[in-house]
C-alpha positions in Angstrom: -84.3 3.5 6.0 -82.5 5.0 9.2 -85.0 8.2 9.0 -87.8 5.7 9.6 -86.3 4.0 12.2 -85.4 7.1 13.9 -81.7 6.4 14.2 -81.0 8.9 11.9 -79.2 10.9 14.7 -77.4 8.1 16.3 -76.3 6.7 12.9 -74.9 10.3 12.3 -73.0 10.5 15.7 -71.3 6.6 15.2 -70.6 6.1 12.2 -70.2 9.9 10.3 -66.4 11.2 10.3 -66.2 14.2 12.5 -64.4 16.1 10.0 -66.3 17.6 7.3 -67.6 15.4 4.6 -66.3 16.2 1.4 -68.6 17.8 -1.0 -71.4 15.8 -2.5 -70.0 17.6 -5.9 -66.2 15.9 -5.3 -67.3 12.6 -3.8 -69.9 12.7 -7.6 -66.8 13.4 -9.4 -64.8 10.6 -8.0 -67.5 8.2 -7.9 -67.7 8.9 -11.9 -63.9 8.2 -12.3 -64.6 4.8 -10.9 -63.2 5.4 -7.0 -64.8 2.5 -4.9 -64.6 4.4 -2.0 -66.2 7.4 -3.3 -69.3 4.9 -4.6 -69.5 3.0 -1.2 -69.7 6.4 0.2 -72.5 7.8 -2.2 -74.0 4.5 -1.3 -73.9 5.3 2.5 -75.4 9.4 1.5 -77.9 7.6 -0.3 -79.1 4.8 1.6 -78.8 7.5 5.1 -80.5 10.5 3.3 -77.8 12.9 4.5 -78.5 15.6 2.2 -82.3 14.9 1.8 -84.8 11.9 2.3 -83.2 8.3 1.4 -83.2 7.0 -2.3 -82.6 3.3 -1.7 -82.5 3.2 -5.7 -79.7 5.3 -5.9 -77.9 3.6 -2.5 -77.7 0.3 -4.4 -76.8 1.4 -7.9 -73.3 3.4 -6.2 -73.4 -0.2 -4.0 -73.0 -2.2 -7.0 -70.5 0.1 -8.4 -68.4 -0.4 -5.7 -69.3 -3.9 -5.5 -67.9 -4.7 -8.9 -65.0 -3.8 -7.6 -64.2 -6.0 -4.7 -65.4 -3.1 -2.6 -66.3 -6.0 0.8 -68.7 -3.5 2.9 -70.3 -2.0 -0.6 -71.0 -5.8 -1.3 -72.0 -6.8 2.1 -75.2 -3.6 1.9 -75.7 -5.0 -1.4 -76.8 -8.3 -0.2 -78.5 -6.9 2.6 -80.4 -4.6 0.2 -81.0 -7.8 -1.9 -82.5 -10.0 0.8 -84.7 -7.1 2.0 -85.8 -6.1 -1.7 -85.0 -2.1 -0.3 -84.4 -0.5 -3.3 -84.0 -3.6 -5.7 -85.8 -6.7 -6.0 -85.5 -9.1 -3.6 -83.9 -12.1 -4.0 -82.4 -14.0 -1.5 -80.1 -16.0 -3.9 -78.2 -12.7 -5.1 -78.2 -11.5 -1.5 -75.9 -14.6 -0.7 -73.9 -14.0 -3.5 -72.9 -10.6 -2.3 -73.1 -11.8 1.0 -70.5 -14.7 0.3 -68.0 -12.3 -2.0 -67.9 -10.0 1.3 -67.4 -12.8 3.8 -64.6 -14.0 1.1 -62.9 -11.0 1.2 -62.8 -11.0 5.2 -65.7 -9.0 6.1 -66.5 -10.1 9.9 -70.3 -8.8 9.3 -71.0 -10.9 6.6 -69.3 -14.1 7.8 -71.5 -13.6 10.8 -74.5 -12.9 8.2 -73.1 -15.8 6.3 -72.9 -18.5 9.4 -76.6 -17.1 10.5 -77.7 -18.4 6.9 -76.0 -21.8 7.2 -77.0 -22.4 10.9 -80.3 -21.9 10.0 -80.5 -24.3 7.2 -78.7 -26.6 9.0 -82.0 -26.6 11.4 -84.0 -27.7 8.3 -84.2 -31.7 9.3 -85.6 -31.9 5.9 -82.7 -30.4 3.9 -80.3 -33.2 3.3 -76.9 -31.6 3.8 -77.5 -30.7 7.7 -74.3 -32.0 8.3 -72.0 -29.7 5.7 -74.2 -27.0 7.1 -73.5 -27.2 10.3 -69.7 -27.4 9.4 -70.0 -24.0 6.8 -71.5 -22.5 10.1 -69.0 -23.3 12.3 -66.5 -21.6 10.1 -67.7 -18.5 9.4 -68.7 -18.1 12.7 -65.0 -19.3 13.8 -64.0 -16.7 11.3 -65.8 -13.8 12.5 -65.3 -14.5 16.0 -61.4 -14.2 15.3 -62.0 -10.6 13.9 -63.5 -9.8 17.8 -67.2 -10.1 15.3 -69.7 -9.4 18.8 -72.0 -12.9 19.1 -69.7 -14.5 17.1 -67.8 -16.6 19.1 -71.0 -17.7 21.2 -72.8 -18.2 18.0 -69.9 -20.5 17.3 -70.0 -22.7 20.6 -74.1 -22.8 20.3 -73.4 -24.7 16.3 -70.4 -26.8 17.8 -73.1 -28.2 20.6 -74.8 -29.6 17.7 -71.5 -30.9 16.0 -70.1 -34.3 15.6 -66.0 -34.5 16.5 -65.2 -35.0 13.2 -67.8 -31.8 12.0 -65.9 -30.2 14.1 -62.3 -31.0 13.3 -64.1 -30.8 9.2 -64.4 -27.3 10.2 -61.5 -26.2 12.1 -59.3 -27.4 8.9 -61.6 -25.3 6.6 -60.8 -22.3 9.2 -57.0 -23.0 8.8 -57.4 -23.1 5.3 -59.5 -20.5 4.6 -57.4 -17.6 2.8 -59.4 -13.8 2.4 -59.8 -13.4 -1.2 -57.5 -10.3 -2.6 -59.2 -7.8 -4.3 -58.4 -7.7 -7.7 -56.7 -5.4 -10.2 -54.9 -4.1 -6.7 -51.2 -3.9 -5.7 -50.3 -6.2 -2.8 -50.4 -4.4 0.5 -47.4 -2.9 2.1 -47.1 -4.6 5.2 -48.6 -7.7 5.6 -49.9 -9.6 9.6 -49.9 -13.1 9.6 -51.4 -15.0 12.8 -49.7 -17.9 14.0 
């Protein structure tokens, strides 16, 4: 996927720790023990063809691994990989599912992903909830502009344009309300923000 693209090297320098990646032999072992982190990660060698060409197949199986268990960027690729049919087949109704379960769980890129999806059928004239559309929009753009999500918070004003005054107050209270989903099976954190 990156190889192709020929961002293989700049996708190395970003987003690859500088310290040395732990063995493809540990990060196997933990993976098989059911670590979420060590699946996203074989997800990531997989899908980037670190140690040789990339096996979208084998990206999406550790994906869903992690996925299954509330991993929020191992769902997020999941969907992507859905929608684009790399590596599974497509389908654009299980993309938004994992889409949505990220976005749920606070995932800025897929409440950006997420409000792209509703703005878009909110341009559908034909499709006849524009309106609640337009609202779902508004949050999740609202709600990854708050995480600093770049685009978001101009992708927000562009959908407000198109808003009524009471879309928009519809949406602002699903902002307030909106709570990230925990992940579960996990202990609560230890410290805890809350933004007033």
């Amino acid at each position: 996927m990156l190889l192709c693209m020929g961002l293989r090297s700049w996708y190395h320098r970003l987003f690859l720790p500088t310290a040395p990646l732990a063995s493809r032999k540990e990060t196997m072992a933990a993976a098989e023990h059911g670590d979420p982190e060590a699946q996203f990660a074989l997800g990531l060698r997989y899908s980037a063809g670190i140690e040789a060409g990339p096996d979208l197949v084998q990206a999406a199986y550790w994906y869903r691994k992690a996925a299954d268990q509330d991993h929020t960027l191992a769902q997020f690729n999941l969907g992507i990989m859905f929608a684009n049919g790399q590596g599974l087949a497509q389908s654009d109704a299980t993309a938004v599912l994992w889409i949505r379960k990220s976005a749920e769980g606070g995932d800025a890129g897929a409440q950006f992903n997420l409000g792209s999806r509703y703005h878009r059928h909110s341009m559908d004239r034909a499709q006849m909830d524009c309106a609640e559309s337009r609202v779902e929009a508004y949050k999740w753009f609202h709600l990854a502009a708050a995480q600093g999500y770049k685009g978001s918070a101009a992708a927000c004003e562009r959908v407000a344009l198109g808003m009524t005054r009471e879309e928009v107050e519809d949406g602002n209270e699903r902002v307030a309300a909106f709570v990230v989903r925990k992940p579960r099976g996990l202990p609560p954190p230890a410290c805890s923000v809350t933004m007033a």
